[in-house]
N, C-alpha and C positions, 0 to 999 in steps of 0.2 A: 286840849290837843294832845295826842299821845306819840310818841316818839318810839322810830326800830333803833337800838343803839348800836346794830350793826352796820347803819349808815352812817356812821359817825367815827371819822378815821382815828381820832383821837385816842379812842378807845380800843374799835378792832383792831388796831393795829401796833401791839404793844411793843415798843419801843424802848423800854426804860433800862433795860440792859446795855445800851450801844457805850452809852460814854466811859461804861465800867472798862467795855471790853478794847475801844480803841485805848483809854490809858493802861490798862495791861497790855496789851500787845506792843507799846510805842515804849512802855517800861523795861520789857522782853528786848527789843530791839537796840533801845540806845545802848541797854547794860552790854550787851553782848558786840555791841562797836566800839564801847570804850575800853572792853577787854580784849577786841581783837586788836585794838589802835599799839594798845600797850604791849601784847605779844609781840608786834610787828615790829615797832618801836628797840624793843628789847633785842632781838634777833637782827635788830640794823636792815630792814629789807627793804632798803630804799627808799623810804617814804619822804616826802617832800621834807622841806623843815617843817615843824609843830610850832605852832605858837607859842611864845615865851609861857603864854598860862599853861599850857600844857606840862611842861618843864617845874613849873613851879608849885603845881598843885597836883602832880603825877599821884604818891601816895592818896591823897584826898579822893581825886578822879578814879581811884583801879577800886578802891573801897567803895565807893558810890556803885558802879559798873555791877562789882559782887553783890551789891546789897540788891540792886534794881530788879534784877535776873528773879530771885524766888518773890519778889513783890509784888510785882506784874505777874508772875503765875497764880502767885495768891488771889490777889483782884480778879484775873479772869475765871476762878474755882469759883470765886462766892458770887458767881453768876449765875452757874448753875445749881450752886446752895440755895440760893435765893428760890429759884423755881422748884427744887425739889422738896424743899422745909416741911412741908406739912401735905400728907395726904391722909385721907380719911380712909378706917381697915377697908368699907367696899367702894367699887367703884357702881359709879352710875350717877343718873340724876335723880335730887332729891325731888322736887319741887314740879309742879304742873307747869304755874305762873308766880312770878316775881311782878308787882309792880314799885317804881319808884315817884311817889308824890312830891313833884317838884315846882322850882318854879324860876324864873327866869332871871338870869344873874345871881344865883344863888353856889357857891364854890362848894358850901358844904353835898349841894346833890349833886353834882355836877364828880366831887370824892366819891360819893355813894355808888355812884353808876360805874365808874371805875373799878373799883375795886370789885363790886358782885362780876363784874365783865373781865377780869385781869384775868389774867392763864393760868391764875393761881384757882381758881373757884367754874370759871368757865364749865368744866369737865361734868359741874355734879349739880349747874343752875341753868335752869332755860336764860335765853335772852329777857332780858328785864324793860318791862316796860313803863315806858316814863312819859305818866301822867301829867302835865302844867295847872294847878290848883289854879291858878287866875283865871283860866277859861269858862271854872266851873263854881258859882257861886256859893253853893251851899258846900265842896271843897273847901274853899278858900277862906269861910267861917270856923269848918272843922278842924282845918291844919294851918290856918295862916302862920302861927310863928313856928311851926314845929318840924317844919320842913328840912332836912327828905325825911320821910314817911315812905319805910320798907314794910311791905307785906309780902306775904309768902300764902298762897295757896286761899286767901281770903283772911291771914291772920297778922294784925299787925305785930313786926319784931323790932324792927327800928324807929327810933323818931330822934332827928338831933345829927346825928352820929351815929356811923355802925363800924362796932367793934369788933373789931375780926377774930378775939379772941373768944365770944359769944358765935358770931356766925361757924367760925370751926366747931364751934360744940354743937350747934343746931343742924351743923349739916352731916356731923358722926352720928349725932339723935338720931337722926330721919330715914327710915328705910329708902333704897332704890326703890324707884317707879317697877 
């Protein structure tokens, strides 16, 4: 059975940035309320009364507030570090076909497709197609425990695990199409 892994949300649809970027923004935000609270506070501008904690832990709170502010900016920078990390000198794609020899409930390919598919590699690999060895008997003799099983262009490069630090080099090796 072969599989389009653009039908598969899990993947085209990379996501793995959100939580970075909702706790930097919410990091961004409380700091700069507990700094505005403590201006306000300070300046007498009327604010309700503060809860005793407030009073009590004031220094503790305005440090917190300062520190939060470049945190949260931080966290949300190394989100776009994240995607920017590694480009190879040309652009284009390397490869004709990728296929991924898989098999069902197997986490380690199920990684494999991800990753060739993540928007980090996207740009310079066709869509990867993923093969299920149990369909195919004389597969399932050749790759039963070795699964996923990455080929590129008819040549196997991965089996096991794919190292991304291998895959960047194979895919800097490899002239554009």
């Amino acid at each position: 059975m072969m599989t389009d892994v653009t039908s598969d949300k899990s993947v085209s649809q990379d996501r793995s940035w959100l939580p970075r970027a909702v706790f930097g923004s919410a990091a961004v935000y409380l700091g700069g309320l507990i700094l505005l609270l403590a201006i306000c506070d300070e300046m007498g501008a009327g604010l309700p009364a503060l809860p005793r904690f407030w009073y009590v832990h004031r220094p503790v709170l305005i440090g917190l507030g300062i520190l939060m502010i470049p945190v949260g900016i931080a966290v949300q920078a190394g989100r776009s570090a994240v995607e920017k990390r590694w480009k190879p000198t040309l652009a284009g794609q390397r490869f004709r076909e990728v296929r991924v020899y898989s098999r069902e409930g197997c986490h380690l390919c199920d990684e494999a497709v991800e990753i060739l598919w993540s928007s980090l590699y996207r740009p310079y690999l066709p869509v990867p197609e993923v093969i299920d060895i149990d369909d195919n008997p004389e597969l399932q003799t050749k790759f039963d425990l070795l699964v996923p099983v990455v080929e590129f262009d008819g040549e196997i490069r991965f089996k096991g695990r794919i190292d991304e630090n291998l895959l960047r080099r194979l895919i800097e090796g490899t002239a554009p199409l």
